[in-house]
C-alpha positions as CSV (number, residue, x, y, z in Angstrom):
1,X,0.0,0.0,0.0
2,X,2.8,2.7,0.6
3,X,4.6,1.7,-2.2
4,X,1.4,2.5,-4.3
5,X,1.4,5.9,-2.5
6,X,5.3,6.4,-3.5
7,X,4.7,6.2,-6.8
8,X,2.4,8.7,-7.7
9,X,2.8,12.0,-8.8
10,X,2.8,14.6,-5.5
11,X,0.4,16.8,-7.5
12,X,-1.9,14.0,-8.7
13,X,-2.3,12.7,-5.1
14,X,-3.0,16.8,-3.8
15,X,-5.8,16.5,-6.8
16,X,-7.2,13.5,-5.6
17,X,-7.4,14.2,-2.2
18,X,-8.8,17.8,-3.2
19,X,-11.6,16.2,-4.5
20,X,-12.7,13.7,-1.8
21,X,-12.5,16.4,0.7
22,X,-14.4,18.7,-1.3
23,X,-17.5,15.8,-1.7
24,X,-17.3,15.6,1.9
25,X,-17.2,19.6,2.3
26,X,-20.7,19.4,-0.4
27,X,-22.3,16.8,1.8
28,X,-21.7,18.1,5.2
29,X,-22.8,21.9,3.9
30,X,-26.0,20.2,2.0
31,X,-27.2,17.7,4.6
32,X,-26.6,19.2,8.6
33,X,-24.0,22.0,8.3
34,X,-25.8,24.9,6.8
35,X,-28.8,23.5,4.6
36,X,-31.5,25.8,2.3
37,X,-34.0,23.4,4.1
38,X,-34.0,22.1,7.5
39,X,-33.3,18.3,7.5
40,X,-30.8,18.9,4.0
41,X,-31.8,19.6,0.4
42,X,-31.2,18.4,-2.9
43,X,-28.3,20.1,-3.4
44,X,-26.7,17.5,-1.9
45,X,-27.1,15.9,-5.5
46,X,-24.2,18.4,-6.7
47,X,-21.3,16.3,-4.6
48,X,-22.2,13.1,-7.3
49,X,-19.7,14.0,-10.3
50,X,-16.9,14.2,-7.7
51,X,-17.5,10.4,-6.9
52,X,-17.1,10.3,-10.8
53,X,-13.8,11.6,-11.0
54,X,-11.9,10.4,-7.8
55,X,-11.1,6.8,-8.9
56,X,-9.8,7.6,-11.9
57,X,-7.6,11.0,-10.9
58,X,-6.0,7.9,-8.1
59,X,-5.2,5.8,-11.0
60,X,-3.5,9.3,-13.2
61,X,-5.9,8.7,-16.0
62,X,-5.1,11.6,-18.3
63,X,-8.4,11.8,-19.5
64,X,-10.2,11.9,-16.0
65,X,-7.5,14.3,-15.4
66,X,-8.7,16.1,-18.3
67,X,-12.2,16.4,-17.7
68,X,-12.2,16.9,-13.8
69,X,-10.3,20.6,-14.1
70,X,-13.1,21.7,-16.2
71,X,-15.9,19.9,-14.1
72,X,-14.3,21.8,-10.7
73,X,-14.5,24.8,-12.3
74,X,-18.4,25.1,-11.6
75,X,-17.8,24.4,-7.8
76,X,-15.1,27.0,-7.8
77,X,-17.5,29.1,-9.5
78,X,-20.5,27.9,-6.7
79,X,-17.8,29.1,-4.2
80,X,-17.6,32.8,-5.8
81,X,-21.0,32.4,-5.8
82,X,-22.0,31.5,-2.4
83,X,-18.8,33.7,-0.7
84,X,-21.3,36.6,-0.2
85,X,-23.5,35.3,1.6
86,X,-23.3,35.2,5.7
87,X,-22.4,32.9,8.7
88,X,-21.2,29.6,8.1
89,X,-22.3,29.9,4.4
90,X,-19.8,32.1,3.9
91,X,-16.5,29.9,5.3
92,X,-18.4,26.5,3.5
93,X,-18.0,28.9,0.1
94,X,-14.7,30.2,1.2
95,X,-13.5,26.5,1.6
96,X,-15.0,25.2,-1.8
97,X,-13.3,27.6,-3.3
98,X,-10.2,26.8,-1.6
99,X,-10.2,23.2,-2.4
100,X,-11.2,23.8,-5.8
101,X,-8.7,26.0,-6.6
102,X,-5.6,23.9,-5.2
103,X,-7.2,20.9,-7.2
104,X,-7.9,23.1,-10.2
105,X,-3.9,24.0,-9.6
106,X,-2.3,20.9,-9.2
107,X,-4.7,18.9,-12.1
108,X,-2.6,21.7,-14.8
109,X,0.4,21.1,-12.9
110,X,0.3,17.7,-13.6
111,X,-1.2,17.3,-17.0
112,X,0.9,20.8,-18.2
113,X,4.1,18.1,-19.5
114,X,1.9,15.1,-21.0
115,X,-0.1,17.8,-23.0
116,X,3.7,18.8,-24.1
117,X,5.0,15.3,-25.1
118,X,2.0,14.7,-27.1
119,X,2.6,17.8,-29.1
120,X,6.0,17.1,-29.4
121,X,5.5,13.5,-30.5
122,X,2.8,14.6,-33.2
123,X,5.2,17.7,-34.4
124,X,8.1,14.7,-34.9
125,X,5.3,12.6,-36.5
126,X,3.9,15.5,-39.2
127,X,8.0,15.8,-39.7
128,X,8.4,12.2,-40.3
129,X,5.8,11.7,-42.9
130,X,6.5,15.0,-44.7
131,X,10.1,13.7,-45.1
132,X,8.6,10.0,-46.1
C-alpha cells in the first residue's frame, strides 16, 4: 500500500485528495451544516460527479485528469457564488473555493508536461511523414 502511494505524482495525489474532501465539504454543507432546508436539500445531488472523477484521478488517468479541471470549475464558480452570503455559508464557500482552486492547480500542474510530449510527439510525426 505505501509503495502504491510512493509512486504517484505529488500533484496527482493533492488533486485526488482535493476532491474527496471537497464531496465531503458538499455533503456536510448540504445535509446538517448549513442546509436551504432544514433536514438537507437536494443540493446535496451536486457532490455526485466528484464520486465520478476520484477513482480515476488515483489511478493518473489523463483523460479523468482532463475532464475533472473543467468539471471543478463550476464548484469553484459555486464558491464565488455563495462567498457573499453570511455565517457559516460564507467559510463552506470560502472553503469550496479553496479546495477547488488547489485541485484546479495541481490537475494543470500535472497534465501541463503530458499535453507537451503529445505535441511534441505529433510535431516529430507530421515531420516524419513530410520527409517519407
Amino acid at each position: 500500500m505505501l509503495k502504491s502511494w510512493l509512486s504517484k505524482n505529488p500533484c496527482q495525489l493533492i488533486a485526488t485528495a482535493a476532491f474527496v474532501d471537497l464531496f465531503i465539504l458538499c455533503i456536510s454543507w448540504e445535509w446538517f451544516i448549513s442546509p436551504l432546508r432544514p433536514g438537507g436539500s437536494w443540493l446535496i445531488l451536486k457532490a455526485i460527479p466528484l464520486l465520478f472523477a476520484i477513482p480515476g484521478l488515483w489511478r493518473g488517468n489523463v483523460y479523468t485528469m482532463q475532464w475533472a479541471s473543467m468539471l471543478i470549475l463550476l464548484y469553484i464558480t459555486e464558491g464565488l457564488v455563495r462567498i457573499l452570503e453570511t455565517g457559516a455559508n460564507f467559510w463552506m464557500a470560502l472553503l469550496e473555493t479553496t479546495i477547488g482552486t488547489i485541485a484546479f492547480v495541481c490537475l494543470l500542474i500535472y497534465l501541463k508536461p503530458i499535453k507537451a510530449r503529445a505535441k511534441a510527439a505529433k510535431k516529430e510525426q507530421a515531420q516524419a511523414e513530410k520527409q517519407a
